[in-house]
C-alpha positions in Angstrom: -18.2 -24.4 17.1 -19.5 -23.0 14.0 -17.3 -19.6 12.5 -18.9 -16.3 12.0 -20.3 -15.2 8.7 -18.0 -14.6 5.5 -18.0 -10.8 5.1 -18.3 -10.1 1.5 -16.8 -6.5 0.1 -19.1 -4.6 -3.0 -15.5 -3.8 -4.3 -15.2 -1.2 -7.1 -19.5 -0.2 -7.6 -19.0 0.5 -11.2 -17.6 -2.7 -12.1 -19.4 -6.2 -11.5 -19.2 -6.3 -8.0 -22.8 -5.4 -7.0 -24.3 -7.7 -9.6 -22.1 -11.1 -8.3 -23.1 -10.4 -4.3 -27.0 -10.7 -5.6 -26.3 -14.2 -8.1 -23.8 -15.6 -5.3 -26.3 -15.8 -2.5 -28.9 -17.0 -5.0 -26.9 -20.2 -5.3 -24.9 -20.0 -1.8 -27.8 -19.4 0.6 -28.7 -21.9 3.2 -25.1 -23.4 2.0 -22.7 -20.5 3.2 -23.4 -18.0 6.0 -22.3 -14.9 4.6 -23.4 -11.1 3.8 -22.6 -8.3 2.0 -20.8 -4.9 3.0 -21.6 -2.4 0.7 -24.4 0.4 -0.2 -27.3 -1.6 -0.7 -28.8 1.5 -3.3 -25.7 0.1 -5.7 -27.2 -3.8 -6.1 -29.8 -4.4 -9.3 -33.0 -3.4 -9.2 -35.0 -6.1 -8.1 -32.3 -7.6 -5.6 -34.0 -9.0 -2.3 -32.2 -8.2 0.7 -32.0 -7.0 3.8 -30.0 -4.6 6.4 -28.2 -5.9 9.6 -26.9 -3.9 11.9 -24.4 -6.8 13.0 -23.2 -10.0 11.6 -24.7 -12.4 13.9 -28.5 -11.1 12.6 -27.4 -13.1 9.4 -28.7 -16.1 10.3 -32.5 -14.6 10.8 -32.2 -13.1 7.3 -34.4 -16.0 5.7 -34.1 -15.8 2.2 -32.9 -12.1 1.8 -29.3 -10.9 1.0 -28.1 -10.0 4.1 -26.5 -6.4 3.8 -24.6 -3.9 6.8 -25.1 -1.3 5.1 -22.1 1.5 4.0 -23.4 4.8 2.4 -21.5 5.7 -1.0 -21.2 9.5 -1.9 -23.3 9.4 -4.9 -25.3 6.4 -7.3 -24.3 3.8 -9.2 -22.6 4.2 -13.3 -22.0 0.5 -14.2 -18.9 1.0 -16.4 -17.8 4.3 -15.3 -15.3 4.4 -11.9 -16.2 7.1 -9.7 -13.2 8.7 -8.2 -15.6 10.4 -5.3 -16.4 6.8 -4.3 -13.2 5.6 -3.5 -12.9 6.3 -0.2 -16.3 4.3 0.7 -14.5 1.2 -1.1 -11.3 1.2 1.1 -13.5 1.9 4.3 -15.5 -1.3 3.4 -12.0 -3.3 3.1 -11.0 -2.1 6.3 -14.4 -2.3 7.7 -14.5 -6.2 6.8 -11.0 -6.6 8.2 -11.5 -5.5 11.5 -14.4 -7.4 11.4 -12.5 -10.7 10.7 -9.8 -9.6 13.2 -12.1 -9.7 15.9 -14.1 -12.8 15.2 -16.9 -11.5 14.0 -16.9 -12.5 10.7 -15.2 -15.8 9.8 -13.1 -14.4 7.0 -13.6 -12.1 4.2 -14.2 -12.3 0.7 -13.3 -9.0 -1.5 -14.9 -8.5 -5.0 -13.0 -7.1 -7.3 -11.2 -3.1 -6.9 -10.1 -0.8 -9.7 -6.8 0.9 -8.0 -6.7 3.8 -10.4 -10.1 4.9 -9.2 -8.6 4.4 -5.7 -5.3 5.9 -6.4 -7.3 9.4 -7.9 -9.8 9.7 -5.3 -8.9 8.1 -2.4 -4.7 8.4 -2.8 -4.6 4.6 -2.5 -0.6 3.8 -2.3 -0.8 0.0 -2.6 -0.2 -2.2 -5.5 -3.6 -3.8 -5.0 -5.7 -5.6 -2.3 -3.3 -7.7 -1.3 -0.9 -5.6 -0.1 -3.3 -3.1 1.4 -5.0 -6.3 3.5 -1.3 -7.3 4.6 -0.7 -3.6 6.0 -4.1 -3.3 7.7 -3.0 -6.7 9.5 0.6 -5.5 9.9 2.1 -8.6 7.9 4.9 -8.2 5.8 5.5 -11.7 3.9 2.3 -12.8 2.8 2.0 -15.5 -0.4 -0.7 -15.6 -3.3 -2.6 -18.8 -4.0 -4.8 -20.0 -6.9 -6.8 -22.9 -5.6 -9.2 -24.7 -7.5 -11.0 -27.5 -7.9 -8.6 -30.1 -8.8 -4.9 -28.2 -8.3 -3.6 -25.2 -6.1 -0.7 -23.3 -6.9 1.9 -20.6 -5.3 4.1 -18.3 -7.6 7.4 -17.6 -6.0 7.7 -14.1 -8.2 5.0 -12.7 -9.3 4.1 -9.7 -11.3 7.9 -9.1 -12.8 9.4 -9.4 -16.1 10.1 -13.3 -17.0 13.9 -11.4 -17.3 13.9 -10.6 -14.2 13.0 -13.9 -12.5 16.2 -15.3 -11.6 17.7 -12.4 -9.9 14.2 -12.0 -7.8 14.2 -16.0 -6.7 16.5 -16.1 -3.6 16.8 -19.0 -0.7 15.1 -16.7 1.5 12.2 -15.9 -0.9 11.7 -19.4 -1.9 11.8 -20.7 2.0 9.4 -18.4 2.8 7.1 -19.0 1.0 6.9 -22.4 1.1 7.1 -22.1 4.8 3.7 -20.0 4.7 2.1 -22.4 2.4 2.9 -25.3 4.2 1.7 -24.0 7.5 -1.9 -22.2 5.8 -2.3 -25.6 4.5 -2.5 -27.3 7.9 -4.4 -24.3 9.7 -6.7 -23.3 7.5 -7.0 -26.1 4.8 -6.9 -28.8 7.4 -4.5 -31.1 5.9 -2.2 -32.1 8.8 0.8 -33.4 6.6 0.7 -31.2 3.8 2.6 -32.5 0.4 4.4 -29.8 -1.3 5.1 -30.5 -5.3 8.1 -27.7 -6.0 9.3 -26.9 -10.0 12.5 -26.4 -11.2 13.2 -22.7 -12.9 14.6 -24.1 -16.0 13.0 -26.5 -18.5 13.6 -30.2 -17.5 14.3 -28.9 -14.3 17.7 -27.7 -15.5 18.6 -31.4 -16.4 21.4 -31.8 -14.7 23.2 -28.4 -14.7 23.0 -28.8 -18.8 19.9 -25.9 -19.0 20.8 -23.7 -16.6 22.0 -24.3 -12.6 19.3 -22.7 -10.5 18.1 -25.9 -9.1 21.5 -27.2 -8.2 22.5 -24.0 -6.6 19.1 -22.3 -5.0 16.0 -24.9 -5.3 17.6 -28.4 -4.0 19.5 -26.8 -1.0 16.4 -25.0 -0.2 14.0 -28.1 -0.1 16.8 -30.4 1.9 17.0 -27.9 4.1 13.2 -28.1 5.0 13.1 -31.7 4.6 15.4 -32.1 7.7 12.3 -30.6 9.5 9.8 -32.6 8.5 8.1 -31.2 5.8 7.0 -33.1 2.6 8.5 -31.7 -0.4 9.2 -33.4 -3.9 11.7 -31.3 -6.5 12.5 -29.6 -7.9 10.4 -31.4 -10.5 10.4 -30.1 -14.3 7.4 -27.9 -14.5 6.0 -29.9 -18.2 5.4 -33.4 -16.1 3.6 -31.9 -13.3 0.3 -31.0 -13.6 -1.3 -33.9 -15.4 -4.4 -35.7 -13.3 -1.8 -38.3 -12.4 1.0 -36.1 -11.0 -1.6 -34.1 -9.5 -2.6 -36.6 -6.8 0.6 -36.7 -5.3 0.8 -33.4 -3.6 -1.8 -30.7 -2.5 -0.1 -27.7 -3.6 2.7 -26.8 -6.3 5.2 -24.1 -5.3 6.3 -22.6 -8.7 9.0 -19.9 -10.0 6.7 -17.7 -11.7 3.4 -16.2 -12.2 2.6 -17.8 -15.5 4.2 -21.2 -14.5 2.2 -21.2 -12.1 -1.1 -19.6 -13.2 -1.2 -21.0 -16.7 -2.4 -24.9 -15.6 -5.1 -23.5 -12.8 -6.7 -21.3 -15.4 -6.4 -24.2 -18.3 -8.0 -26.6 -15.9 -10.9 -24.6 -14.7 -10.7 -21.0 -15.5 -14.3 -20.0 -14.2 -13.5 -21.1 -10.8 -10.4 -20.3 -10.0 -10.2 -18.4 -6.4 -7.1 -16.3 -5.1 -6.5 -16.9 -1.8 -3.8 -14.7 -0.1 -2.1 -16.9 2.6 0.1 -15.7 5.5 -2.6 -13.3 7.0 -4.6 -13.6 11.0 -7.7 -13.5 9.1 -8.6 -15.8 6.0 -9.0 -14.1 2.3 -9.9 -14.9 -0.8 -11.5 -13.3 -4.4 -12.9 -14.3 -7.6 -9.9 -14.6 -9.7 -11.1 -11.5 -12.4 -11.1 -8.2 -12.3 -14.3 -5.3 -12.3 -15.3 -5.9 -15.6 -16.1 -2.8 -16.6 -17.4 -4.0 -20.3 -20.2 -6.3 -19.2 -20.8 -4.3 -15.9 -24.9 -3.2 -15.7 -26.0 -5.8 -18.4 -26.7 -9.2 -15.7 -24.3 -11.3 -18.3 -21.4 -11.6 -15.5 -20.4 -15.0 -14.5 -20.5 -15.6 -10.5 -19.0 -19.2 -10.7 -15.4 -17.8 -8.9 -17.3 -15.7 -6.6 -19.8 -18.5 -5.3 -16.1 -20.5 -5.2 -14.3 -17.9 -3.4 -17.3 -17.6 -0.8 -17.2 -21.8 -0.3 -13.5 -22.2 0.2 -13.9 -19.0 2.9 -16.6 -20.8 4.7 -14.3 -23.9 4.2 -11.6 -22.2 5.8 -13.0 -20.7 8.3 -14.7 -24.7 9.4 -11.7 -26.4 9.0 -9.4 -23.2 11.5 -12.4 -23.9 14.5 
């Protein structure tokens, strides 16, 4: 059976958001079902779309960009965050959630937010979209994923102080998220036997206790643990021999310690295409991997390649759950 449309969030309206929806469905039309939720007064001038009242009318939309329409108080000022707007950007999020949640939609993508716009006008008290889309689907371990063309990867830790990684990494953390990886990769990537690539903390993977003893103590008994289950791990592995195209064949995701260990190869490899995708969740997520863009925002110079990527791996998703 073939999913429901992606449901695709304007985001913050001052930043890029209203500009990628419009150069995404360009490309992505009569490739990837999806539409737009947003106020339709905030895309270019010149955009062609048109309103639905439901996500099923997307298919009859020929070549307009589909849009269910939600009002904004007040215009569009690329580069200028409007406080007064904020609450119209979280009810989108939760608009396209509960849309997902039900089936309607086959999974959602979200351009980008700008949470001190949301925090001043709309008393926003999350960290960022992730978190927010893990309390509207009552979650409470959910993991981050880069995934790009040619490498996907899953921080342990993520946005802490490179001091404070080793007392954040415990057995528990690093189980869990392998745990969540492992089983998104098999129902929503549709890899049946996933193989999971897992680097040390230390250079050289701590080479033998002599740089440090994280991977004798935490990582190894983690991984045999998981092995006696059945799942397909190799490490720890030292992080500077694992990303090359060679190594890179051997396993379909990399579990690493840290956000820049993690982060730094995806974005070296193909840094216009990177998507985050935000496993662990009932409904399937991803984003463009950049933020609002504030600078460029208004001028048609934004680059839509990791929004048109984010929208395909959704639609890929969502094929490869049915």
């Amino acid at each position: 059976m073939t999913p429901a449309p992606i449901a695709l969030t304007i985001g913050e309206p001052a930043g890029i958001g209203p500009e990628l929806a419009g150069m995404a469905w360009d490309v992505l039309r009569g490739e990837v079902p999806f539409f737009l939720i947003g106020d339709p007064d905030h895309l270019p001038e010149g955009t062609d779309w048109v309103e639905i009242a439901a996500p099923d009318e997307v298919a009859a939309c020929g070549p307009a960009l589909p849009v269910l329409p939600h009002r904004f108080d007040g215009p569009r000022i690329p580069g200028v965050a409007q406080p007064a707007q904020a609450r119209g950007v979280v009810a989108v999020i939760e608009r396209a959630v509960a849309l997902a949640a039900s089936g309607k939609a086959g999974g959602i993508c979200t351009l980008p937010i700008h949470k001190q716009a949301l925090q001043d006008g709309a008393g926003f008290g999350f960290p960022g979209h992730t978190e927010f889309l893990a309390h509207l689907c009552d979650r409470t371990d959910v993991v981050m994923m880069l995934a790009g063309p040619q490498l996907r990867v899953v921080p342990v830790t993520i946005h802490i102080p490179l001091s404070g990684v080793p007392r954040s990494l415990t057995r528990d953390l690093l189980e869990t998220r392998i745990r969540i990886t492992h089983d998104a990769l098999v129902t929503q990537f549709g890899i049946p036997k996933p193989r999971l690539a897992v680097a040390g903390l230390n250079p050289h993977a701590g080479e033998g206790g002599k740089m440090g003893t994280e991977e004798q103590t935490l990582i190894a008994p983690v991984l045999a643990a998981l092995r006696k289950e059945g799942l397909s791990l190799e490490g720890p592995m030292s992080a500077d021999t694992m990303f090359h195209a060679a190594a890179r064949q051997r396993y379909d995701a990399a579990i690493c310690m840290y956000h820049d260990q993690a982060l730094i190869p995806i974005k070296t490899l193909d840094f216009d295409r990177g998507v985050n995708v935000t496993l662990g969740l009932p409904i399937i997520r991803t984003s463009p991997d950049h933020g609002t863009a504030f600078d460029i925002a208004g001028t048609g110079t934004a680059n839509p390649s990791s929004t048109i990527e984010a929208l395909r791996m959704a639609w890929q998703m969502a094929c490869a759950r049915t």
